[in-house]
C-alpha positions in Angstrom: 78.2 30.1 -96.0 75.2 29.2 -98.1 74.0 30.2 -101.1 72.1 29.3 -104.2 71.5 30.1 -107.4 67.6 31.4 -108.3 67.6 32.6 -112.1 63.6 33.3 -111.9 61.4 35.7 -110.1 59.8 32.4 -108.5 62.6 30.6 -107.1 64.1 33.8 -105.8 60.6 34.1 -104.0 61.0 30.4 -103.3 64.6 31.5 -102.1 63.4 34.1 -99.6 61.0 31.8 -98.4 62.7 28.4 -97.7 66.6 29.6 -97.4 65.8 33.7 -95.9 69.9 33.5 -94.8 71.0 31.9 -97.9 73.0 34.1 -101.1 71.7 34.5 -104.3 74.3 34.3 -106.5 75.3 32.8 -110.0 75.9 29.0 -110.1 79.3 29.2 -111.3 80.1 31.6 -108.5 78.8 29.3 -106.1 80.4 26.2 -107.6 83.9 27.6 -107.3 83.7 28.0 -103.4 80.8 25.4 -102.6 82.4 22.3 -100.6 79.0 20.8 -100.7 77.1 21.6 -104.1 73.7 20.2 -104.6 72.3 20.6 -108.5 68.4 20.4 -108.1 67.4 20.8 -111.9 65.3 19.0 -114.2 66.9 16.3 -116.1 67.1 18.3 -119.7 68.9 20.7 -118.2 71.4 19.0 -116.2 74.2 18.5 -118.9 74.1 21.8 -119.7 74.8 23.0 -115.6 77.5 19.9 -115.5 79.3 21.3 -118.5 79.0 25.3 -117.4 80.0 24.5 -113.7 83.4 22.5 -114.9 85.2 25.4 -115.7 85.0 26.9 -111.8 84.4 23.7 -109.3 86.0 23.2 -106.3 87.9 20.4 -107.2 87.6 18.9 -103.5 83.8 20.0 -103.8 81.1 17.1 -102.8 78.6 17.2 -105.7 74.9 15.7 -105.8 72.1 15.7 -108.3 69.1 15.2 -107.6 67.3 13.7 -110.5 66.2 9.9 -109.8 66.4 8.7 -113.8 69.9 10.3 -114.2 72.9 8.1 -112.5 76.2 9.5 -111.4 77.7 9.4 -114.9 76.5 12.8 -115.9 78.4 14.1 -113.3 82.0 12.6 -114.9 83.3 16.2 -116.0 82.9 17.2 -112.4 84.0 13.5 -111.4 87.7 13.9 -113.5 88.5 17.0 -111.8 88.4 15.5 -108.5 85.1 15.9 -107.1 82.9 13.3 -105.2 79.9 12.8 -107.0 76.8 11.5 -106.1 73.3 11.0 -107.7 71.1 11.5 -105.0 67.3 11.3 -105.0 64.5 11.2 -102.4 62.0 9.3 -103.0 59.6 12.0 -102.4 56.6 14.4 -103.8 57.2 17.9 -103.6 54.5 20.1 -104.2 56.5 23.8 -103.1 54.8 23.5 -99.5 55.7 23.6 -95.7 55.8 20.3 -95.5 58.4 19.1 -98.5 61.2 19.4 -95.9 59.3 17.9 -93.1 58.5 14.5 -95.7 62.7 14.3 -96.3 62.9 13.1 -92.6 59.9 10.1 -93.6 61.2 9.0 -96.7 64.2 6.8 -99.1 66.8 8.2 -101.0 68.2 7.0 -104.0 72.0 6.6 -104.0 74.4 6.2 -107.0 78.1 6.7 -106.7 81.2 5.5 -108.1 82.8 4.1 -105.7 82.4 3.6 -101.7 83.9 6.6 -100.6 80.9 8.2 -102.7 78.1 5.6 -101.3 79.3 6.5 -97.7 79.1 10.1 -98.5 76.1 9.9 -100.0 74.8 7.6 -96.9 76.0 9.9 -94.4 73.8 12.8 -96.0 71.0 10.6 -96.3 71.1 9.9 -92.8 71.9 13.6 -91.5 68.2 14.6 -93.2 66.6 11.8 -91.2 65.9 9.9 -94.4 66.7 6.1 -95.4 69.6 5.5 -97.6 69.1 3.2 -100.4 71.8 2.1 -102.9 70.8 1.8 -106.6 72.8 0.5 -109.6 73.7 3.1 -112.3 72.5 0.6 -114.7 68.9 0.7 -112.8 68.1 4.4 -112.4 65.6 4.5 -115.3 63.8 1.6 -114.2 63.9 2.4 -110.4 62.9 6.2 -111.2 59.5 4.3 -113.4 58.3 2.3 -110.7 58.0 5.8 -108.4 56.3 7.5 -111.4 54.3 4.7 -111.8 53.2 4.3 -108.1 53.2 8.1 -107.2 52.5 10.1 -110.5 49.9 8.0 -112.4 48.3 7.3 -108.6 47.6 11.4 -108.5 46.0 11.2 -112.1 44.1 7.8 -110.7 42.8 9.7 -107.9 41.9 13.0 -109.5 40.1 11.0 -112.5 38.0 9.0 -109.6 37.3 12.5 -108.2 35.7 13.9 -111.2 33.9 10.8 -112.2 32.7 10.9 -108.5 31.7 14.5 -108.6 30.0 13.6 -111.7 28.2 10.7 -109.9 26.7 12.7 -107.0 26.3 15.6 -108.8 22.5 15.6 -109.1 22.1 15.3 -105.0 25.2 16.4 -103.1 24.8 17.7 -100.2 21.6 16.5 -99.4 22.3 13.7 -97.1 25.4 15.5 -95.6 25.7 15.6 -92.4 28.0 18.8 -90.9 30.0 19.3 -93.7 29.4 21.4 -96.9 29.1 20.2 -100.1 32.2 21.2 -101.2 34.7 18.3 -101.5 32.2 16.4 -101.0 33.9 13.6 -103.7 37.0 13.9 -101.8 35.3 12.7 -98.6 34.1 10.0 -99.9 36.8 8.6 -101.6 39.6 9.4 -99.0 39.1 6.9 -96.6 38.3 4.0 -99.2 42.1 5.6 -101.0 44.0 5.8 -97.8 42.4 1.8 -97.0 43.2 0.7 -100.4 46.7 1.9 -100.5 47.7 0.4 -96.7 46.5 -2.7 -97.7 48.4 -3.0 -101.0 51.6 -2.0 -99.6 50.9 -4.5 -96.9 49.6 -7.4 -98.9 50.3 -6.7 -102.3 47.6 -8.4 -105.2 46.0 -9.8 -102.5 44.3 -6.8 -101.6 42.4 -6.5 -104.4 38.8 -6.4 -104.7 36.1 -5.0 -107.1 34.6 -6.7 -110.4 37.7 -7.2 -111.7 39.3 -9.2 -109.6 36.1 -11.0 -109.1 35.6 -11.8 -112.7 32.8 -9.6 -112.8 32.7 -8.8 -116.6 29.4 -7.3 -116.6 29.9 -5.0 -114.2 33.5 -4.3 -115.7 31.7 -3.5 -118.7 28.6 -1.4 -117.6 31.9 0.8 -115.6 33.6 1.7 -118.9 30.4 2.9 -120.4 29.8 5.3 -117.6 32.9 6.2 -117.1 32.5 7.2 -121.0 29.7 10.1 -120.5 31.5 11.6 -117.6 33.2 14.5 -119.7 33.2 14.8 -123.7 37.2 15.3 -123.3 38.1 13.6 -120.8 35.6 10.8 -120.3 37.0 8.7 -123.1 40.3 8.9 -121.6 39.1 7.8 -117.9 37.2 5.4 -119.6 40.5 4.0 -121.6 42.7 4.3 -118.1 40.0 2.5 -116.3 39.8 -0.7 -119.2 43.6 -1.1 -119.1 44.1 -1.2 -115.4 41.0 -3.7 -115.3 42.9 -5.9 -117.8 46.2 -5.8 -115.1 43.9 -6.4 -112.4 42.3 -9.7 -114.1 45.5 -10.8 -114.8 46.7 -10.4 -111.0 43.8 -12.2 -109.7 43.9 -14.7 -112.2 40.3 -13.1 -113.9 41.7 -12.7 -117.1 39.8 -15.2 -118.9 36.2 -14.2 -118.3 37.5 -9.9 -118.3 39.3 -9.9 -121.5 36.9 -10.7 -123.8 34.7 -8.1 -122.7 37.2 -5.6 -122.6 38.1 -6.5 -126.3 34.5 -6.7 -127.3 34.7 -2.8 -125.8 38.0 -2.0 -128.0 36.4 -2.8 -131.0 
């Protein structure tokens, strides 16, 4: 039997939706028959489930959290009664779409256990999805859960802010040299190819698939690119414009520029 727990008018809909043959029932309830209890939560709130599910587990119950900056060890109430517990991550955006279960068969999943018997477990899940197991210390959650924030969450708010810098850009004649397509994402057209180029070549190359002023040592041009950036939006040019100068000053110091972009970009600061 299946079932899950769905305290909110969305994730019952979410509930009917992705899991139509699955219960809805309290966690607790499910906890005390579950042989296989997965705890998708956000991180605040995990304790809390941890210390409310204790009381009812199936001591022989296989138990998984999902959060990637959380290790096993806030599963050790759950852990002393007997269960195997896993933290257990994919290393994977979900956006509440058709295909979130499709990109589980695509992607890594983060594995913290106690000991083997957990890791093999957790491995054997891993592997039953279609995904790629990968074991990570305790010790190295928080840092490991970082560089996917880093490379997957601040690469969405790099994308959008080029979008609406570039909407801001064409703005005065898009659409006019469009051939068969609307105006309408225009931005994104334009920018989706160069993206989707940029970020092969980085995972295939690394630093040495950089290009652009910075990495050229191009200071003017670094500079005249901040002060754009800057009149895009009251609100939120500024803050494109400060996003922009730091990840200049990384680039420099990846291609070795840093010399002749720093100054500039300090002269900008003050």
């Amino acid at each position: 039997m299946t079932a899950v727990a769905a305290p909110s008018n969305r994730s019952r809909e979410r509930a009917a939706r992705r899991l139509p043959e699955a219960a809805v029932a309290a966690p607790s309830d499910i906890a005390e028959k579950a042989e296989l209890l997965i705890l998708a939560v956000p991180d605040t709130e995990l304790p809390e489930l941890v210390d409310e599910l204790v009381a009812r587990s199936n001591p022989s119950a296989i138990v998984l959290h999902t959060s990637g900056a959380l290790g096993v060890g806030v599963l050790a109430p759950l852990a002393r009664l007997g269960c195997t517990t896993i933290a257990f991550h994919p290393a994977m955006t979900f956006v509440d779409d058709a295909d979130d279960t499709a990109r589980l068969r695509s992607c890594c999943i983060g594995i913290t256990a106690v000991d083997e018997v957990g890791h093999a477990v957790g491995q054997a899940l891993a592997l039953e999805l279609g995904a790629e197991p990968v074991r990570v210390p305790e010790s190295a959650r928080p840092l490991y859960h970082a560089a996917l924030a880093h490379g997957a969450n601040h690469l969405v708010a790099l994308v959008d802010d080029a979008v609406v810098a570039l909407r801001a850009a064409l703005a005065g004649g898009a659409g006019l040299d469009t051939v068969g397509g609307p105006s309408d994402g225009l931005a994104e057209r334009v920018l989706a190819p160069l993206a989707r180029a940029a970020l092969d070549n980085a995972l295939a190359r690394g630093p040495a698939a950089l290009t652009g002023p910075a990495a050229r040592g191009d200071a003017g041009a670094v500079a005249r690119h901040v002060a754009a950036l800057g009149t895009v939006d009251p609100v939120a040019g500024p803050l494109i414009a400060d996003a922009y100068r730091a990840q200049s000053r990384r680039v420099a110091a990846q291609s070795g520029t840093s010399a002749m972009i720093d100054p500039v970009l300090e002269k900008e600061d003050r």
